[in-house]
C-alpha positions as CSV (number, residue, x, y, z in Angstrom):
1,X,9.4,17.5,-4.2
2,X,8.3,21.0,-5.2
3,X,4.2,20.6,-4.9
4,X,1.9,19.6,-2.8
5,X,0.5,17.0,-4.8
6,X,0.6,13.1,-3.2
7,X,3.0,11.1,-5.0
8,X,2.4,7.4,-5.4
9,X,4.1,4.3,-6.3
10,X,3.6,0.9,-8.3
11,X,5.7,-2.5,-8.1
12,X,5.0,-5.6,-10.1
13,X,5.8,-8.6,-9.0
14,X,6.4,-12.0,-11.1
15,X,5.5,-15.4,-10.3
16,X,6.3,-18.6,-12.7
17,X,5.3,-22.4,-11.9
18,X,8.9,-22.7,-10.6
19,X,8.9,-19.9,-8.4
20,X,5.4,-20.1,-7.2
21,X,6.3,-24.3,-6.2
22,X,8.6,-22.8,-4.0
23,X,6.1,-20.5,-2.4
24,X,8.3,-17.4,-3.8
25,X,8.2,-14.9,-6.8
26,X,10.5,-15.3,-9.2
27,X,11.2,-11.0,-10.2
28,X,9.5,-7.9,-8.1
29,X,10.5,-4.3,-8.0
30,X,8.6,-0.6,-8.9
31,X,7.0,0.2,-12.8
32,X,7.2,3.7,-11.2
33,X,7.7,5.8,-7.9
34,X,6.8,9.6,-7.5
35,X,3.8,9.7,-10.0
36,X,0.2,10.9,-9.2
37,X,-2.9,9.2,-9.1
38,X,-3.9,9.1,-13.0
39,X,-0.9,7.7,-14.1
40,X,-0.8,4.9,-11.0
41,X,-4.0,3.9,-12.0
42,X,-2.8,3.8,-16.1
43,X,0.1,1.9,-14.4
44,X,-1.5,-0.2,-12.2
45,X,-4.3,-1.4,-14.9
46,X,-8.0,-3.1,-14.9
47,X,-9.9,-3.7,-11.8
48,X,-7.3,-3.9,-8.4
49,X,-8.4,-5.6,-5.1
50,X,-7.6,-4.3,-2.0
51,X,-4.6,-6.7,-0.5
52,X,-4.3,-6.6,3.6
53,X,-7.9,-4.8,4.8
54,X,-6.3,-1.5,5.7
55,X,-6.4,-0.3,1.8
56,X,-2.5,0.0,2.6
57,X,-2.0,-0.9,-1.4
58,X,-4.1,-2.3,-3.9
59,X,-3.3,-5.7,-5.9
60,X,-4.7,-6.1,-9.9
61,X,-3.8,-9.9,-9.5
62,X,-4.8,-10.7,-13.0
63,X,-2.2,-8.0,-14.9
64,X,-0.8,-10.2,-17.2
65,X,-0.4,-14.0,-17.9
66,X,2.4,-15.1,-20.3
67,X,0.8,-18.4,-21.5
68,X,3.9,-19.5,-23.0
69,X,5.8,-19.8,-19.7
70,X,3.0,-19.6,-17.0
71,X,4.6,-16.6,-15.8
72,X,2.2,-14.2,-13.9
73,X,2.4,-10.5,-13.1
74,X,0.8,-8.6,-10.5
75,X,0.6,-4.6,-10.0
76,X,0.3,-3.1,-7.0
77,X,-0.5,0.5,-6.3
78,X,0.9,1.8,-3.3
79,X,-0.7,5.3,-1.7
80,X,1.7,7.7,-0.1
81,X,1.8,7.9,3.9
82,X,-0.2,10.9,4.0
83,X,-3.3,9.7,2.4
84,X,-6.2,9.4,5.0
85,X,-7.9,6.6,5.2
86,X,-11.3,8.5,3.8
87,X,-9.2,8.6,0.8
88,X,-7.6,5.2,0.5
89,X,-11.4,4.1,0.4
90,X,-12.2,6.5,-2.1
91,X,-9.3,5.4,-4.2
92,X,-10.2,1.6,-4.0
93,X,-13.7,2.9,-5.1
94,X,-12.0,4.0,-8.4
95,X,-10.1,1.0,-8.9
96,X,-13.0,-1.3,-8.4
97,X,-12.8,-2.4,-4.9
98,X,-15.9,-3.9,-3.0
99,X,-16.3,-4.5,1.0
């Protein structure tokens, strides 16, 4: 990486009946890795809640809902390691998160 700027991440993760009746996920991996904040939030989309209490990521549980199949997606945004913790709160101000 050439700049300075924090890169972040964001994985999906997909869940159908079948899947989710076995307590598992049926498909996960990354929309995208190395991208700033803008596009993680684009990425990420509508209102996230923070996931484990240490703002480690942030989890958009209602991304998308294929009614069809029952399939569910979540999007998780995923701050580099070097963000401090003043600024993981800040972020999950911006995408909607409430202590």
């Amino acid at each position: 990486m050439t700049d300075n700027k924090q890169r972040f991440s964001v994985t999906y993760e997909i869940i159908t009946p079948e899947s989710a009746e076995q307590g598992d996920i049926a498909e996960d991996g990354f929309i995208a890795e190395d991208i700033g904040l803008r596009e993680a939030i684009e990425e990420v989309g509508g209102v996230c809640y923070e996931h484990n209490g240490n703002y480690d990521w942030f989890t958009n549980h209602e991304y998308d809902t294929d009614y069809s199949t029952g399939a569910h997606e979540n999007r998780s945004l995923h701050p580099p390691d070097g963000v401090t913790n003043a600024s993981r709160v800040r972020i999950g101000r911006l995408l909607g998160v409430r202590r």
